[in-house]
LUMSE-803150 format. One record per atom (N, C-alpha, C, O): atom name; x, y, z; residue in three letters; residue number from 0. Coordinates in steps of 0.1 Angstrom, whole numbers, m for minus. Layout:
// residues N
> CA/X/Y/Z/ala/NUM .
...
//
This chain:
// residues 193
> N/345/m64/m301/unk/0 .
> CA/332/m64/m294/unk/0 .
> C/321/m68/m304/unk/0 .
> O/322/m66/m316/unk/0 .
> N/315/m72/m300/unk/1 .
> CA/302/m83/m311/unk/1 .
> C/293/m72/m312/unk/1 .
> O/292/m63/m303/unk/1 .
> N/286/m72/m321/unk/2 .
> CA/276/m62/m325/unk/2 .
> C/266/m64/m314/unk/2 .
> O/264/m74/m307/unk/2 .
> N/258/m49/m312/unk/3 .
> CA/245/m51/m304/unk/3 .
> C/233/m49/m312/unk/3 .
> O/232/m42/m322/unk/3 .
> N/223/m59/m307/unk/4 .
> CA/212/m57/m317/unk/4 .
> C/204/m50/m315/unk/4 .
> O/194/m56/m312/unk/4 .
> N/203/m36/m314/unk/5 .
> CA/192/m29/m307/unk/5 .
> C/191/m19/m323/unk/5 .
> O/198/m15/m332/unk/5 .
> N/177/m19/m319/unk/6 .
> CA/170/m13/m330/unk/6 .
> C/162/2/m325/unk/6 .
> O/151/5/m322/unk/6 .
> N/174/9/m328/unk/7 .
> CA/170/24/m320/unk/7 .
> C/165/29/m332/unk/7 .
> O/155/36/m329/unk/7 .
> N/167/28/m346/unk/8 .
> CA/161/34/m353/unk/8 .
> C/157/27/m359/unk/8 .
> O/166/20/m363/unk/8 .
> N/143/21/m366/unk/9 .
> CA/137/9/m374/unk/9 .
> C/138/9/m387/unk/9 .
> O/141/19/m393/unk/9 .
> N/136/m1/m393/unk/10 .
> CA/137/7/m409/unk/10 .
> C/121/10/m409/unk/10 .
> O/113/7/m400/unk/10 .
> N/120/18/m422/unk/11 .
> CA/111/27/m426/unk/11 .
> C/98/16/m429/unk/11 .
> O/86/19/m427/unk/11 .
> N/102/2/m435/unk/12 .
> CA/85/m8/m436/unk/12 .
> C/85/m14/m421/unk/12 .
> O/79/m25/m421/unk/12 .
> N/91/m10/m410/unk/13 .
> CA/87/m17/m399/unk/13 .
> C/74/m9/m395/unk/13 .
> O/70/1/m398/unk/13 .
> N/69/m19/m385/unk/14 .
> CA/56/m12/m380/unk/14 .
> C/55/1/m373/unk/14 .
> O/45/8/m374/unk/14 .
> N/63/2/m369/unk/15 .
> CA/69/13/m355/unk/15 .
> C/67/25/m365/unk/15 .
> O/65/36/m361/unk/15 .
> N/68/22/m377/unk/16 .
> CA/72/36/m389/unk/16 .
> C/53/38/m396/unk/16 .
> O/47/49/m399/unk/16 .
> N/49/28/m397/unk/17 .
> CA/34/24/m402/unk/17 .
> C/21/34/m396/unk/17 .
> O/17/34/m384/unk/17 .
> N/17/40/m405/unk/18 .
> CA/8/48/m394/unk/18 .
> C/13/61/m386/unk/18 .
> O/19/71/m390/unk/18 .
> N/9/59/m376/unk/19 .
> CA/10/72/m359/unk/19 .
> C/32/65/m356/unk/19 .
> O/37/54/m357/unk/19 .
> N/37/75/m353/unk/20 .
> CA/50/70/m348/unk/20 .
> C/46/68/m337/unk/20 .
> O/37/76/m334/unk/20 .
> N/48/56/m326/unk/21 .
> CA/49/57/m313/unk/21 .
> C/57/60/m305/unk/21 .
> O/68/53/m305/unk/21 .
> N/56/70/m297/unk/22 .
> CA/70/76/m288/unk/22 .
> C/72/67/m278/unk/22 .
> O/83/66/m274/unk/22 .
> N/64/60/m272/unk/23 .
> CA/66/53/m257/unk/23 .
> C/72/43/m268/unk/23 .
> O/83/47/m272/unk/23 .
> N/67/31/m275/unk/24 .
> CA/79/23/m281/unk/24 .
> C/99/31/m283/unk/24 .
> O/111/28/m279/unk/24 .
> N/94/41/m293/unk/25 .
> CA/109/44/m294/unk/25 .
> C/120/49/m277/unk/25 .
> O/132/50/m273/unk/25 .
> N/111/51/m274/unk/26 .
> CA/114/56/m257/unk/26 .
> C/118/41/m249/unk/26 .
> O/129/41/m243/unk/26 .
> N/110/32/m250/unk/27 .
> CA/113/18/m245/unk/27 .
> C/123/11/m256/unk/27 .
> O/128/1/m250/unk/27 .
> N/128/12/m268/unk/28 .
> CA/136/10/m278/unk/28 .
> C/151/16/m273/unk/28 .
> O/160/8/m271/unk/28 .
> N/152/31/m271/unk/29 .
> CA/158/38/m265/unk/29 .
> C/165/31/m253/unk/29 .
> O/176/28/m253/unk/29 .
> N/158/30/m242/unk/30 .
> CA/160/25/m230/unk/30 .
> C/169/11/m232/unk/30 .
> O/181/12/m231/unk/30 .
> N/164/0/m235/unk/31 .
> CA/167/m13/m236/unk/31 .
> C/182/m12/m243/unk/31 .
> O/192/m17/m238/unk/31 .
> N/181/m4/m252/unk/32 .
> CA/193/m1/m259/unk/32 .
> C/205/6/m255/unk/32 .
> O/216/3/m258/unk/32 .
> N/201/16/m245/unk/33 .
> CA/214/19/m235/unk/33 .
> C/217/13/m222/unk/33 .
> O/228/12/m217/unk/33 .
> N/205/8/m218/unk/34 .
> CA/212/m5/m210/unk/34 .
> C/218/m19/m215/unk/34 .
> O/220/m27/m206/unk/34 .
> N/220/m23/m226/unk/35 .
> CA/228/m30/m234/unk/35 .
> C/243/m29/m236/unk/35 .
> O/253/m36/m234/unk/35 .
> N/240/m17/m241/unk/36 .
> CA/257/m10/m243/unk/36 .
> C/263/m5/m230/unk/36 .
> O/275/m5/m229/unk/36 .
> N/255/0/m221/unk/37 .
> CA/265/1/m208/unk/37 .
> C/263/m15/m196/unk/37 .
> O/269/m16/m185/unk/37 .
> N/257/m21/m199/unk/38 .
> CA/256/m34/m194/unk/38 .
> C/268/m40/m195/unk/38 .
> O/275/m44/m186/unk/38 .
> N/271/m39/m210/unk/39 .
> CA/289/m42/m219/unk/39 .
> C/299/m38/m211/unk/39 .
> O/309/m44/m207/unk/39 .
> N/295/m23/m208/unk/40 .
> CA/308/m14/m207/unk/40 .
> C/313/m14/m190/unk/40 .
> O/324/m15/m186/unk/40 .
> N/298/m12/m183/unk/41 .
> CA/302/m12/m164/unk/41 .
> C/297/m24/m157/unk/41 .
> O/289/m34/m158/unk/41 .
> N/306/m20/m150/unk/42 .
> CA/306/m35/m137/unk/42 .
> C/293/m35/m136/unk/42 .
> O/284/m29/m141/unk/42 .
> N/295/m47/m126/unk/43 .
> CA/281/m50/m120/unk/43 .
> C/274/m41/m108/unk/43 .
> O/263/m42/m105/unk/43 .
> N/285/m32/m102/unk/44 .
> CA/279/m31/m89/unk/44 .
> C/275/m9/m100/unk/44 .
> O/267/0/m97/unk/44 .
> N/282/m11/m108/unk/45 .
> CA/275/5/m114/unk/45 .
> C/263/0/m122/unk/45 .
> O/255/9/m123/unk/45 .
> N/260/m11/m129/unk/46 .
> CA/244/m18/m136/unk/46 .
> C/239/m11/m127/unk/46 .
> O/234/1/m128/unk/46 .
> N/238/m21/m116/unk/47 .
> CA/229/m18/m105/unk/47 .
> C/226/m3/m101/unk/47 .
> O/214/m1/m99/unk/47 .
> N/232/6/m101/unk/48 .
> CA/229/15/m101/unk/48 .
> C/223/27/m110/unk/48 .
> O/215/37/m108/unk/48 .
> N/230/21/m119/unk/49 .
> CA/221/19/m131/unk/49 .
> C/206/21/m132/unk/49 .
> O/200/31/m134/unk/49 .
> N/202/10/m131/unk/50 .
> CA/190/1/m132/unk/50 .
> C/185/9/m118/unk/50 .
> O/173/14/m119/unk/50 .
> N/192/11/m106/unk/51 .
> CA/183/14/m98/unk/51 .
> C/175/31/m97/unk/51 .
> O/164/35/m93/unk/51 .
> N/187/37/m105/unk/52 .
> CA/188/55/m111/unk/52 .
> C/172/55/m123/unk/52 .
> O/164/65/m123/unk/52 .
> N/170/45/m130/unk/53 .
> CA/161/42/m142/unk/53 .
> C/150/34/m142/unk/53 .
> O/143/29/m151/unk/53 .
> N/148/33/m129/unk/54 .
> CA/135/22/m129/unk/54 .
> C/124/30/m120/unk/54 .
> O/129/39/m115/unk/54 .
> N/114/28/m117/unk/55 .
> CA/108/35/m116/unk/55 .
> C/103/29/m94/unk/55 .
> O/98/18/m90/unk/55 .
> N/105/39/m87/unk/56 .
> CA/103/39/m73/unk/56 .
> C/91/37/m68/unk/56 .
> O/84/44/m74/unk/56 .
> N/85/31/m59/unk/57 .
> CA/73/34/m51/unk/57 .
> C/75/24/m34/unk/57 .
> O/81/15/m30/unk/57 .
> N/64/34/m28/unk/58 .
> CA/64/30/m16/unk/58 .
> C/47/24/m12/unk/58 .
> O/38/31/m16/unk/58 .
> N/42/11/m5/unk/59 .
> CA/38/5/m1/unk/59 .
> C/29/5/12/unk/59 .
> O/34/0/22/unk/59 .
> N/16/10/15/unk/60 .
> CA/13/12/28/unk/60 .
> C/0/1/31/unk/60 .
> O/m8/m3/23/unk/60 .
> N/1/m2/46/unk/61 .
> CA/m17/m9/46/unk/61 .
> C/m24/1/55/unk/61 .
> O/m19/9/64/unk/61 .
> N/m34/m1/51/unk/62 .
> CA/m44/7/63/unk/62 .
> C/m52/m7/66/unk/62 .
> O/m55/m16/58/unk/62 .
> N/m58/m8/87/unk/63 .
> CA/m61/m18/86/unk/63 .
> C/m73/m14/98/unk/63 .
> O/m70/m9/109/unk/63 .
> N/m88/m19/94/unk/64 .
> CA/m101/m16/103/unk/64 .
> C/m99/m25/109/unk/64 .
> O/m97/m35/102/unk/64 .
> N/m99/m28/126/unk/65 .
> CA/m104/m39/131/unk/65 .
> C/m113/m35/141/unk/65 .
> O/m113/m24/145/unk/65 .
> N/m121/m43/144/unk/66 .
> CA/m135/m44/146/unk/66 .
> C/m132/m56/158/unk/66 .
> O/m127/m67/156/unk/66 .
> N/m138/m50/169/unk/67 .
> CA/m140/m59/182/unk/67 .
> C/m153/m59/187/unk/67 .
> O/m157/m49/193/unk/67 .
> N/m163/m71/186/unk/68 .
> CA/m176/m67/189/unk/68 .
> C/m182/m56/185/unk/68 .
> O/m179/m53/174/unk/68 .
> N/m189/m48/190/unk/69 .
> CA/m191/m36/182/unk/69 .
> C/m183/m24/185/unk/69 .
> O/m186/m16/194/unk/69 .
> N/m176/m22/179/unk/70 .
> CA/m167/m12/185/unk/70 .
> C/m153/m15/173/unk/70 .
> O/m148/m25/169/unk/70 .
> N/m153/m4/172/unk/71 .
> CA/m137/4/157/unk/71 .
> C/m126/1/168/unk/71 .
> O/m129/m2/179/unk/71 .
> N/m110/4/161/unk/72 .
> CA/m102/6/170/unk/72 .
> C/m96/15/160/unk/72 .
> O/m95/13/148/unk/72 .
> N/m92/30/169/unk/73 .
> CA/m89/43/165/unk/73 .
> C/m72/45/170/unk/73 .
> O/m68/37/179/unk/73 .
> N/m66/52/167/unk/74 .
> CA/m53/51/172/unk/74 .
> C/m48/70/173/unk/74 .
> O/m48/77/163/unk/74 .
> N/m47/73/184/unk/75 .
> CA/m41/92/183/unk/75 .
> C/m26/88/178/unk/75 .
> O/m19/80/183/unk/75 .
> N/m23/94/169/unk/76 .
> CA/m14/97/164/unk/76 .
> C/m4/110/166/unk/76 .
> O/m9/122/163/unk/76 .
> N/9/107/171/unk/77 .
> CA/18/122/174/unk/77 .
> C/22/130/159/unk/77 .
> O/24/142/157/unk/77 .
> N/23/120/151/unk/78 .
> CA/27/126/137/unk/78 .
> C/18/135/133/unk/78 .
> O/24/143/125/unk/78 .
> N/3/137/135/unk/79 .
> CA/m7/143/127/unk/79 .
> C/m12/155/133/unk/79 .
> O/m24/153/132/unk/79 .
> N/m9/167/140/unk/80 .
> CA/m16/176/147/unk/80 .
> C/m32/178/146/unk/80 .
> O/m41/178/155/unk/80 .
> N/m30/179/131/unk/81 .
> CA/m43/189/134/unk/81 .
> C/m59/173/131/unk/81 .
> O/m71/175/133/unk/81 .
> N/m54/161/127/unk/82 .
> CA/m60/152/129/unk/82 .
> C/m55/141/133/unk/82 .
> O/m52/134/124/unk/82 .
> N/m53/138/142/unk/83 .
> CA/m45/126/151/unk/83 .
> C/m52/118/151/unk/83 .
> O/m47/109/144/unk/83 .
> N/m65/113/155/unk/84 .
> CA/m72/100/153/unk/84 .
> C/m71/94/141/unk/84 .
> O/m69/101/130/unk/84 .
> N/m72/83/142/unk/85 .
> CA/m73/76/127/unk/85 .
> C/m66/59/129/unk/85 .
> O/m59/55/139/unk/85 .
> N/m70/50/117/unk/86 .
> CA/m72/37/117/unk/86 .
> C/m54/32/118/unk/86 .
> O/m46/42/118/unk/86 .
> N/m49/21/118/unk/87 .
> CA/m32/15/125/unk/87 .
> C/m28/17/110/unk/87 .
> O/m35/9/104/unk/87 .
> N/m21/22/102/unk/88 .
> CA/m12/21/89/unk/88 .
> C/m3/18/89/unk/88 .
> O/m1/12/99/unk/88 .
> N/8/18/79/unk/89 .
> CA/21/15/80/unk/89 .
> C/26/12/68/unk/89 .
> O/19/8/58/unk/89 .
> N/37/13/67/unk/90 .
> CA/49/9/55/unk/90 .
> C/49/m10/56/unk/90 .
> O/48/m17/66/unk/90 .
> N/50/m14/43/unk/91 .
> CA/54/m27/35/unk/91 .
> C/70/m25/37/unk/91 .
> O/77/m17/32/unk/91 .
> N/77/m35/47/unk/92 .
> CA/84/m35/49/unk/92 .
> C/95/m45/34/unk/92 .
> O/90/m56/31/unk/92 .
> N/106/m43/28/unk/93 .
> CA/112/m55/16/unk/93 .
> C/108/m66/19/unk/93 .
> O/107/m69/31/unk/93 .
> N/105/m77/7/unk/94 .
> CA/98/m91/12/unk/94 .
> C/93/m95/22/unk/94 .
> O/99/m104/27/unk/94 .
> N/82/m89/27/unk/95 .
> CA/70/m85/36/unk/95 .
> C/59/m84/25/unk/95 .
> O/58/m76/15/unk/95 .
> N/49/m95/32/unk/96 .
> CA/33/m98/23/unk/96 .
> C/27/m88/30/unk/96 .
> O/29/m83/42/unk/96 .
> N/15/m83/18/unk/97 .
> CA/3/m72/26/unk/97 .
> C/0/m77/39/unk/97 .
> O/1/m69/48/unk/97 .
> N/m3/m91/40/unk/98 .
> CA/m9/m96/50/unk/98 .
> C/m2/m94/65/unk/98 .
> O/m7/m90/75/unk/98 .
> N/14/m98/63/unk/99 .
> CA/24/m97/71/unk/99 .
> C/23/m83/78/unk/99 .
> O/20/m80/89/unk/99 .
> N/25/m78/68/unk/100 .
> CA/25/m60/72/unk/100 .
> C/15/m53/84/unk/100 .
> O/15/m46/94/unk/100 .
> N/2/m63/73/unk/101 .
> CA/m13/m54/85/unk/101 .
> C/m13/m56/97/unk/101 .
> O/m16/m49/106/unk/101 .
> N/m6/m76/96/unk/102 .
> CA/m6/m78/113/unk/102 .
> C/4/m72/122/unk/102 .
> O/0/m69/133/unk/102 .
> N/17/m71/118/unk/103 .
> CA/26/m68/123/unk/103 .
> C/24/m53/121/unk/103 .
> O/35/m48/125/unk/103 .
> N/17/m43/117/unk/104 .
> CA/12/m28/121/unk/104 .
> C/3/m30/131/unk/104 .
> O/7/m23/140/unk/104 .
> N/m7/m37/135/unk/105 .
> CA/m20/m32/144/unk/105 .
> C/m9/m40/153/unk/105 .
> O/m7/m33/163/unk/105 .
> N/m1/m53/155/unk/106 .
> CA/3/m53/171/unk/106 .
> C/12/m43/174/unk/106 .
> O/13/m43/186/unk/106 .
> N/20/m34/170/unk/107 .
> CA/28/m27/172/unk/107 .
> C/26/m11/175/unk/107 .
> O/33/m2/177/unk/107 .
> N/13/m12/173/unk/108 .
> CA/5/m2/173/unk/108 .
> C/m1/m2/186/unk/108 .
> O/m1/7/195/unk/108 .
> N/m9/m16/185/unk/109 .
> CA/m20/m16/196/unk/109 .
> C/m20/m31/203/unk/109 .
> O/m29/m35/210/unk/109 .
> N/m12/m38/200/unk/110 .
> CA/m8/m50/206/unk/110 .
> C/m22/m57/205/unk/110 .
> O/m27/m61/216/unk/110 .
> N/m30/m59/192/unk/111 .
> CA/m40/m68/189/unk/111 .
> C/m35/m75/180/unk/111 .
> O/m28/m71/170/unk/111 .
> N/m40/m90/182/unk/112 .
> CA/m41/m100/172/unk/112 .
> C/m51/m99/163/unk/112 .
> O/m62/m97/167/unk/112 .
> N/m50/m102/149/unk/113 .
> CA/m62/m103/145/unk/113 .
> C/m62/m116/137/unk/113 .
> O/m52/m124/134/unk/113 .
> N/m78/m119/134/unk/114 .
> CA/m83/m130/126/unk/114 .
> C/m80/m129/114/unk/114 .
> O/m70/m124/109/unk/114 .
> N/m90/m136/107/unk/115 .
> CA/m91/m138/95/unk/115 .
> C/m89/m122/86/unk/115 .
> O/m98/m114/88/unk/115 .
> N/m78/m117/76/unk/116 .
> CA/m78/m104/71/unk/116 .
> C/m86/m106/62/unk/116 .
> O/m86/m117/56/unk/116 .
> N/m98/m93/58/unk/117 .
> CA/m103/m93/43/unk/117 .
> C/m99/m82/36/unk/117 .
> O/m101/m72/43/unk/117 .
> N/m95/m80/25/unk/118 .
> CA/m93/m71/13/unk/118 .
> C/m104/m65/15/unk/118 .
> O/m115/m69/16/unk/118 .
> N/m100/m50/15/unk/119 .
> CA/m111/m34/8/unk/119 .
> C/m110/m29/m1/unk/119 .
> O/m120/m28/m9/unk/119 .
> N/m95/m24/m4/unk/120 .
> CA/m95/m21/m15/unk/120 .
> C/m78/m20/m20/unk/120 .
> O/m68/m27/m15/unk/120 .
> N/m77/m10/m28/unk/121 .
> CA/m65/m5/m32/unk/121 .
> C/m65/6/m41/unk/121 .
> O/m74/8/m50/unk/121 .
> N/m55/14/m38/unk/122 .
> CA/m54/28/m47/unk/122 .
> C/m46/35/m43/unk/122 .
> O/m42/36/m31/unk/122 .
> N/m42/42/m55/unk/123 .
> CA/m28/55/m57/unk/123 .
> C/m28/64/m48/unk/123 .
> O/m20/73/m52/unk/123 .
> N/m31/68/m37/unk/124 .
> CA/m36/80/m34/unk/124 .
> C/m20/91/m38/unk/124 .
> O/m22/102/m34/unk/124 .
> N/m11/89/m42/unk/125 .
> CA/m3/97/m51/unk/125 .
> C/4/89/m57/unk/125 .
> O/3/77/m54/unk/125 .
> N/15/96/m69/unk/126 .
> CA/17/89/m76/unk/126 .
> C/26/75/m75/unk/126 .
> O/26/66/m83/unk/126 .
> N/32/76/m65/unk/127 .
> CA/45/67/m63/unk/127 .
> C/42/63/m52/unk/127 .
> O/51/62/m45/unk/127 .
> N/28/59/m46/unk/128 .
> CA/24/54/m31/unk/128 .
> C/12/45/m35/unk/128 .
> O/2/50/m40/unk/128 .
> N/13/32/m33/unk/129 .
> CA/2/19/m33/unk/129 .
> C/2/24/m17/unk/129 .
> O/10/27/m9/unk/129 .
> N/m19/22/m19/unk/130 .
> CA/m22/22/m6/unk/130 .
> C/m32/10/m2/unk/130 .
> O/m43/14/m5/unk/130 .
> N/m31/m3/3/unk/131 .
> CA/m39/m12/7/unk/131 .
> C/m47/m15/13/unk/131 .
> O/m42/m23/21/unk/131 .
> N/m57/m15/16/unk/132 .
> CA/m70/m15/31/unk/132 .
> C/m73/m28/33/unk/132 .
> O/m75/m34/22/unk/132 .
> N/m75/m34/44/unk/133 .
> CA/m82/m45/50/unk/133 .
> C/m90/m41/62/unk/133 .
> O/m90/m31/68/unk/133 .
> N/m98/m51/63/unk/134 .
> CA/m103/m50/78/unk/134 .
> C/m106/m66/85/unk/134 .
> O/m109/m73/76/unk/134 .
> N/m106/m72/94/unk/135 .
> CA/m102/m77/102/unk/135 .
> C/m110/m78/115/unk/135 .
> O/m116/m69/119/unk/135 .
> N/m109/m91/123/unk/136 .
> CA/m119/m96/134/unk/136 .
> C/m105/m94/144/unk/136 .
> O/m95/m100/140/unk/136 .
> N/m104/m83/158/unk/137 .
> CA/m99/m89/169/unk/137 .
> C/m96/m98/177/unk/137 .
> O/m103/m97/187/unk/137 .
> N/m88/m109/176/unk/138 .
> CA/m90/m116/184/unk/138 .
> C/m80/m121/196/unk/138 .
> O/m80/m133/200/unk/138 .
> N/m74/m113/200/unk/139 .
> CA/m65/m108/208/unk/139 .
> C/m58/m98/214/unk/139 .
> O/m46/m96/209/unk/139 .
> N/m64/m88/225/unk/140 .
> CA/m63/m77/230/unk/140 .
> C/m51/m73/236/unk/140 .
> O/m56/m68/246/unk/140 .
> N/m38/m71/237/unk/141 .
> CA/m27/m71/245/unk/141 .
> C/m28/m59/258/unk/141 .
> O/m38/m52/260/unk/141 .
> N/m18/m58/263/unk/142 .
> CA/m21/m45/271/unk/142 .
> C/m18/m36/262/unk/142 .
> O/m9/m36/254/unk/142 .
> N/m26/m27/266/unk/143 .
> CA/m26/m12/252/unk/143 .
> C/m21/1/263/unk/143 .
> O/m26/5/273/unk/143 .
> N/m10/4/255/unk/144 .
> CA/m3/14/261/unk/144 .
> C/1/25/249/unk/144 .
> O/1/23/237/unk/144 .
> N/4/32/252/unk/145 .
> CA/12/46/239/unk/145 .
> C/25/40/232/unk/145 .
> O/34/40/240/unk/145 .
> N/28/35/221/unk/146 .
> CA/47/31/216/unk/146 .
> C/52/34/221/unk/146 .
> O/50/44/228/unk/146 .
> N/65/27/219/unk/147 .
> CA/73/33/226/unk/147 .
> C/82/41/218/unk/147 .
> O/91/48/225/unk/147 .
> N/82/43/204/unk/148 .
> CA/88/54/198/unk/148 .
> C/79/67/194/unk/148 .
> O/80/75/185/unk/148 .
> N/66/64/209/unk/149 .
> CA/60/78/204/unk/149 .
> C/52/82/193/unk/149 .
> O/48/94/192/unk/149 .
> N/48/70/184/unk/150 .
> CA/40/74/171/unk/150 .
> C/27/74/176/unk/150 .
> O/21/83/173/unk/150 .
> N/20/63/186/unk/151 .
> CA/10/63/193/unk/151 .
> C/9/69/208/unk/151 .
> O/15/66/218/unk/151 .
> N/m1/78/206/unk/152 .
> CA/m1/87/222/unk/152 .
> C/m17/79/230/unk/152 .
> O/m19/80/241/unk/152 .
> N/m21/75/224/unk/153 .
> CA/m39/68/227/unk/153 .
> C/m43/55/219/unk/153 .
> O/m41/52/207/unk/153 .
> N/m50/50/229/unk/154 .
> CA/m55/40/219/unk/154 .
> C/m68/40/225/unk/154 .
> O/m69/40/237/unk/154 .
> N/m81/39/215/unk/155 .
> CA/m94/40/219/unk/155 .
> C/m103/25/210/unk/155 .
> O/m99/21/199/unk/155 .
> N/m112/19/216/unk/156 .
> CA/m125/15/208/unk/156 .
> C/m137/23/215/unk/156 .
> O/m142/26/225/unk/156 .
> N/m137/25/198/unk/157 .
> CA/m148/38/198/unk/157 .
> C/m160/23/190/unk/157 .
> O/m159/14/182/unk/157 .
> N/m174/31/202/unk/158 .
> CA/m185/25/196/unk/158 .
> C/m192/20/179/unk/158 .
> O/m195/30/172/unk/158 .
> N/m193/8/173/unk/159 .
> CA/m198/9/161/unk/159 .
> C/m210/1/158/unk/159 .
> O/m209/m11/163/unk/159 .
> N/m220/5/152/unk/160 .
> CA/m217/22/147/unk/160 .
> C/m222/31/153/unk/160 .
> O/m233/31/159/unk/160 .
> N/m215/39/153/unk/161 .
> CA/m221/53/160/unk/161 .
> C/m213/68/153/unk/161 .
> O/m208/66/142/unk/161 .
> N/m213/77/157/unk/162 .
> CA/m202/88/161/unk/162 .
> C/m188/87/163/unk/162 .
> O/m182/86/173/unk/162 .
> N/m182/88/149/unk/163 .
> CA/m169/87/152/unk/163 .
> C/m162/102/155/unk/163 .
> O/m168/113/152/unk/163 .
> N/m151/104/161/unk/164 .
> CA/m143/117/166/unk/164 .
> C/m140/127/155/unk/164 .
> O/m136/123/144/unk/164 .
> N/m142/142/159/unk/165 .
> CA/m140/151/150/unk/165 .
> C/m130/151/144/unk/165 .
> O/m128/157/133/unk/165 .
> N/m120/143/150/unk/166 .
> CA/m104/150/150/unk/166 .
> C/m100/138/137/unk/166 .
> O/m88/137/132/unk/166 .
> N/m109/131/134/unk/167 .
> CA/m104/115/127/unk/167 .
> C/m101/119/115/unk/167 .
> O/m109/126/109/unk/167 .
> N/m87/115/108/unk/168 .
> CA/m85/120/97/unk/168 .
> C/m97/115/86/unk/168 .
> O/m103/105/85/unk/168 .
> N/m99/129/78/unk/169 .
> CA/m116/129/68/unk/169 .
> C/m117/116/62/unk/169 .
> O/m125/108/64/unk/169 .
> N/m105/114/54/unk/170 .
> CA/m109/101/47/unk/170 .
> C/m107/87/52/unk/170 .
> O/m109/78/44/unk/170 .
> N/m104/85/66/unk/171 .
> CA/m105/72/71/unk/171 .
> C/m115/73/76/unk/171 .
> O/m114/63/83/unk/171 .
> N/m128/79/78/unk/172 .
> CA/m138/76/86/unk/172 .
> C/m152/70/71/unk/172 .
> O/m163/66/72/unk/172 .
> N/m144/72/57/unk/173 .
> CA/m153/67/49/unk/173 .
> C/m148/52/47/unk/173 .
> O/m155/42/45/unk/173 .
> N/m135/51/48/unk/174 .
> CA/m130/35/53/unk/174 .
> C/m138/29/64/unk/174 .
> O/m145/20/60/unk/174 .
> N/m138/32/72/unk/175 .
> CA/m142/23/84/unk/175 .
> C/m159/26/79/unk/175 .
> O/m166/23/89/unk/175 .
> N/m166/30/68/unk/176 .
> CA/m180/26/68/unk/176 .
> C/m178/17/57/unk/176 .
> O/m185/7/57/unk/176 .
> N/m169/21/48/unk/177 .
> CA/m171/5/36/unk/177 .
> C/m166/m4/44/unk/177 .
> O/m166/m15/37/unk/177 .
> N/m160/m6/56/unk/178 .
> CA/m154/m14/60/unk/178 .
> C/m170/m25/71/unk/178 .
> O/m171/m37/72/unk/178 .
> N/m177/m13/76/unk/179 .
> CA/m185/m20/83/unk/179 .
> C/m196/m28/73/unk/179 .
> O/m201/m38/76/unk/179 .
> N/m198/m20/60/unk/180 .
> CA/m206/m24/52/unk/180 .
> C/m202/m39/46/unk/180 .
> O/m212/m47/45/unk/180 .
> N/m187/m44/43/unk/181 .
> CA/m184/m54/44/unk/181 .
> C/m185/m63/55/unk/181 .
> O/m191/m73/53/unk/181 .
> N/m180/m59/70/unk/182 .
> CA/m186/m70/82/unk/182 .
> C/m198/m74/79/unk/182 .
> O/m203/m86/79/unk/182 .
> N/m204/m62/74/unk/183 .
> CA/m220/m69/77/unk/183 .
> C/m227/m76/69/unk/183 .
> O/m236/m83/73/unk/183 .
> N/m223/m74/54/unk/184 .
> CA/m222/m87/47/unk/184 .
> C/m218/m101/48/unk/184 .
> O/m223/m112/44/unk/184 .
> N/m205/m97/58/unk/185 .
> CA/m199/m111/60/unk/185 .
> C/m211/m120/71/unk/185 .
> O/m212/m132/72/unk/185 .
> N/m216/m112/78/unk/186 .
> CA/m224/m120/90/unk/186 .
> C/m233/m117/89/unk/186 .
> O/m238/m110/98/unk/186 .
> N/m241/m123/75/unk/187 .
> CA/m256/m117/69/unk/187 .
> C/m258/m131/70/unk/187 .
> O/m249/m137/64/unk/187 .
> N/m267/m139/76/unk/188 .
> CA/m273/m158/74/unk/188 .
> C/m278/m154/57/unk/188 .
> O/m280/m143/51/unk/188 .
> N/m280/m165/53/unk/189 .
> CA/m285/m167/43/unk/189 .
> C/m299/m168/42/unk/189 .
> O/m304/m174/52/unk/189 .
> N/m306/m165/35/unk/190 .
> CA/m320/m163/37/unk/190 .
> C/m328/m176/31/unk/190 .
> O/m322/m181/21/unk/190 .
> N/m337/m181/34/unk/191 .
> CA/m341/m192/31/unk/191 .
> C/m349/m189/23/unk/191 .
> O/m358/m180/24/unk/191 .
> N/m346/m200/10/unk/192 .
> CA/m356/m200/m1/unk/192 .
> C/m377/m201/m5/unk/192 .
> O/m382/m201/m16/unk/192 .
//
């Protein structure tokens, strides 16, 4: 068997020794190094598992505002008791674009087409969950009825802006204001010099 070159312990004038020890280096030194030697040793289909046991998991969601003339679209949700209103979300399905996702959530939701998507934002909201926001011009209404697996019990456009519902989950109703804050940037004329 041919030597492996992994350098789990460095010599003493390498850098790694110079100064502060670094633990995430020897930790990533560590790593690379045992998947080397069992890369050698197991098949391919235990690598993989391997690799899949040691790499690090997350799941993918969009949240998505759309905006039809003046007016939000809100969705009652069966999953949420004690706040059921709130904006179309959904899971990033495997090679599935953000983009893909948002539209193929709001028709499945609410059987709307939408326009042009714009980016809001993005953030952890825990550790192993990317959460995406867009919002979005309606531009095709389908017939709106409840899913048919039950995740949607209502579908409303609620006036904007105005008064959104008590029941709206807390933190989607500060979405749907950076969200209008953006529309209204977007269809601000330009002011003449």
């Amino acid at each position: 068997m041919a030597p492996l070159d992994c350098k789990l312990f460095p010599s003493p004038s390498s850098s790694l020794w110079r100064g502060r020890l670094s633990l995430t280096r020897v930790k990533k030194s560590l790593r690379r190094c045992l998947l080397r030697i069992f890369g050698k040793i197991l098949k391919k289909r235990a690598m993989q598992q391997l690799m899949w046991w040691t790499q690090a998991k997350f799941v993918v969601a969009v949240v998505v505002v759309v905006f039809y003339h003046d007016s939000v679209l809100l969705l009652e949700h069966s999953y949420r008791p004690r706040y059921p209103w709130g904006l179309p979300t959904g899971w990033v399905h495997y090679g599935e674009t953000l983009e893909a996702a948002a539209r193929r959530e709001v028709w499945e939701e609410a059987k709307v087409a939408l326009g042009c998507l714009y980016w809001l934002y993005e953030t952890f909201p825990s550790r192993r969950h990317l959460e995406v926001a867009f919002w979005a011009e309606a531009t095709q209404i389908g017939t709106q009825k409840s899913s048919l697996d039950g995740e949607i019990t209502a579908i409303a456009w609620t006036p904007w802006p105005g008064i959104l519902p008590d029941n709206l989950l807390p933190t989607q109703g500060n979405i749907i204001h950076m969200a209008g804050m953006e529309r209204n940037k977007q269809h601000q004329l330009p002011s003449d010099p």
